[in-house]
C-alpha positions, -999 to 999 in steps of 0.1 A, spaced: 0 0 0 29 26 8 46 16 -25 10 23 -41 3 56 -23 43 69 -34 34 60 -69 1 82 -68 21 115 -52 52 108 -74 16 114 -105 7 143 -86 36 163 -93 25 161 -126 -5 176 -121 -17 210 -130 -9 229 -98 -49 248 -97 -52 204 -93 -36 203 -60 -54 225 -44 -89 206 -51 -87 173 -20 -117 153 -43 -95 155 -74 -65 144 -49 -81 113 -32 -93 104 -65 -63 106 -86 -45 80 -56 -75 61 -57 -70 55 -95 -34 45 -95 -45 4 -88 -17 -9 -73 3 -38 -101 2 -68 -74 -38 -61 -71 -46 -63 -103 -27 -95 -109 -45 -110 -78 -78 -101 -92 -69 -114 -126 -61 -144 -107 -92 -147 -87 -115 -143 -119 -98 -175 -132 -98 -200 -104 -116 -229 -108 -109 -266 -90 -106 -282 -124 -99 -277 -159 -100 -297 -191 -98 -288 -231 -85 -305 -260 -59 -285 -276 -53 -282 -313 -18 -268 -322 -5 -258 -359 34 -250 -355 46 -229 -383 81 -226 -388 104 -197 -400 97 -204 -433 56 -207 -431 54 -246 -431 27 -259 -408 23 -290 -391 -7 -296 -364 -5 -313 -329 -32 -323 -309 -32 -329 -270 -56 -337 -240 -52 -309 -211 -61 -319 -173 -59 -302 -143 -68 -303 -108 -62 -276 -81 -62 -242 -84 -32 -213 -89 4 -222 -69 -7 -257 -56 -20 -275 -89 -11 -304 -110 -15 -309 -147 -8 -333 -171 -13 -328 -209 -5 -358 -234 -1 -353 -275 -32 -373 -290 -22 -367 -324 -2 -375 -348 8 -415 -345 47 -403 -343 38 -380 -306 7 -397 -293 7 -409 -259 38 -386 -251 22 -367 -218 41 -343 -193 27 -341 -160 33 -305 -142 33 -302 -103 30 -266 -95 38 -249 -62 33 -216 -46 69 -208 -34 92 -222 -61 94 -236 -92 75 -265 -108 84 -301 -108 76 -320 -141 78 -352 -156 79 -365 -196 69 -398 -203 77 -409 -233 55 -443 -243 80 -458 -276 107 -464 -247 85 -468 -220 101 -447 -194 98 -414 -182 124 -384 -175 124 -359 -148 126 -321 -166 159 -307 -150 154 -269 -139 184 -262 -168 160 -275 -196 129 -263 -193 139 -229 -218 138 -256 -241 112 -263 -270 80 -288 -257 81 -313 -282 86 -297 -314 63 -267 -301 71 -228 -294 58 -233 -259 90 -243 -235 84 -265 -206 83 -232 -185 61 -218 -204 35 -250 -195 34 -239 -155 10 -221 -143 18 -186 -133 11 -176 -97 11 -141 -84 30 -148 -54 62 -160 -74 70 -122 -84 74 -86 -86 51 -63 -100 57 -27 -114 30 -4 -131 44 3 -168 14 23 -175 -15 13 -201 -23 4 -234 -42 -11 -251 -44 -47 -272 -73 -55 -295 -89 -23 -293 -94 -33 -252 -78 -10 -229 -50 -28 -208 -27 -25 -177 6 -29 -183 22 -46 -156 63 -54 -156 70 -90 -134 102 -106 -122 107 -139 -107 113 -136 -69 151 -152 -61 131 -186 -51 116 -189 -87 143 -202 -111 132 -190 -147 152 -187 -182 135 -150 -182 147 -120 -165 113 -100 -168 81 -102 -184 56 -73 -194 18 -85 -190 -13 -72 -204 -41 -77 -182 -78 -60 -201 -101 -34 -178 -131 -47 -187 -125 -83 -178 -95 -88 -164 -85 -115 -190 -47 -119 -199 -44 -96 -234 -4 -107 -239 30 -117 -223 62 -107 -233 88 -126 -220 126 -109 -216 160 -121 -216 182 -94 -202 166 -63 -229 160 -89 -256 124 -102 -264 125 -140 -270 90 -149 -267 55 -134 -271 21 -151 -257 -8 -134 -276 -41 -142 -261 -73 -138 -283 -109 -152 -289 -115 -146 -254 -149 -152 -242 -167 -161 -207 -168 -198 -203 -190 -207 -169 -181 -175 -160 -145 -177 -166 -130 -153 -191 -107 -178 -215 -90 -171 -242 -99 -199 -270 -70 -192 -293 -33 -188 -279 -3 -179 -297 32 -179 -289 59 -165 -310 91 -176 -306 111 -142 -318 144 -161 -316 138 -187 -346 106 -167 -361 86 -196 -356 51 -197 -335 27 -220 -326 -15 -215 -326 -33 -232 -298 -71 -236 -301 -92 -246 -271 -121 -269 -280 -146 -288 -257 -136 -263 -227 -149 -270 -192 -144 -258 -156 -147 -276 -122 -149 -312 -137 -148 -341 -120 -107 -352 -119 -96 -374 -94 -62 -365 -80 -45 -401 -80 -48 -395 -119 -19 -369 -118 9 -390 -108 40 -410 -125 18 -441 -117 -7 -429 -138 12 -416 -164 23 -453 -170 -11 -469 -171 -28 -449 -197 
């Protein structure tokens, strides 16, 4: 709250001085100056649910425009900083059955698990490889946790706005207990919803990959984006991912998101 109410009198200065001398147009100039970690926790409320499951199409279109399509199953039980996922490839023949199951936790970084069915083991995802590529997609295996608002830093970078929707723009870095291949990212959160509008992951001051969130609409009163697409600036390739038969608060049973299981199915 202090850093909020600094913010709002470091804005004031730049006020008209006639301004300053009105206390309504004070109290509500530092009531508008929404403090960054608020507006990630709200954007986080909106969008918890106890369960989650889609199938994902993917079309992966390399630097030079050729596309190739992936399809996956997407499970997960829990809800933001405790949950576990586990997505497996469904299509085509030479990827299906290959499943990653993601344990997420609220004060460090994922654990995560490949299993790989054509030599019918899995491998544990070392913290030093998860910049790399998910199976042939533009989505690394960081990029497959789920984000939790308690895992960084937020700063207000001002507004604008994506898709015609006016946005916050919020800078984040990972707390010293998150490990992460990115040094910052810049998120887009929309007013009107609250809905993720982009992310714009950082390397030092280089951009290497942009998540572009679109289609968004309110699925059992959830705001979801039904098309995702991350760029990998780097290579200049990207991946589309389309959401189909989306649902909320499903019936999953936890002993379903372990090694164990993995194995059986």
């Amino acid at each position: 709250m202090n850093e909020t109410i600094s913010r709002g009198l470091h804005g004031l200065r730049r006020l008209n001085p006639r301004h300053l001398r009105n206390p309504r147009l004070i109290f509500l100039f530092l009531f508008l100056q929404q403090d960054p970690r608020q507006i990630i926790e709200e954007a986080q409320r909106r969008t918890t649910s106890q369960s989650q499951r889609y199938e994902g199409t993917l079309e992966v279109m390399d630097a030079k425009s050729k596309i190739t399509e992936k399809r996956w199953q997407y499970d997960r039980i829990g809800s933001h900083g405790s949950s576990k996922s586990v997505l497996r490839f469904t299509a085509p023949a030479e990827v299906k059955g290959v499943a990653l199951l993601v344990v997420n936790h609220p004060e460090r970084s994922s654990d995560q698990w490949m299993w790989t069915p054509a030599i019918n083991r899995e491998r544990r995802i070392a913290l030093q490889d998860r910049s790399t590529r998910f199976f042939g997609t533009d989505f690394s295996f960081e990029d497959l946790e789920e984000r939790d608002v308690d895992q960084y830093d937020y700063t207000s970078d001002g507004e604008e706005p994506i898709d015609g929707a006016t946005c916050w723009k919020i800078q984040s870095r990972p707390k010293q207990t998150k490990s992460s291949q990115y040094t910052r990212s810049i998120v887009w959160i929309r007013k009107d919803n609250y809905a993720f509008g982009r992310i714009e992951n950082y390397v030092k001051d280089k951009i290497v990959r942009r998540l572009s969130y679109s289609n968004i609409e309110s699925v059992q009163g959830i705001w979801t984006a039904r098309l995702m697409e991350m760029a990998d600036l780097t290579r200049g390739s990207r991946t589309r991912l389309t959401l189909e038969k989306l649902q909320y608060n499903v019936p999953l049973k936890d002993e379903d998101f372990t090694l164990q299981a993995l194995r059986r199915q």
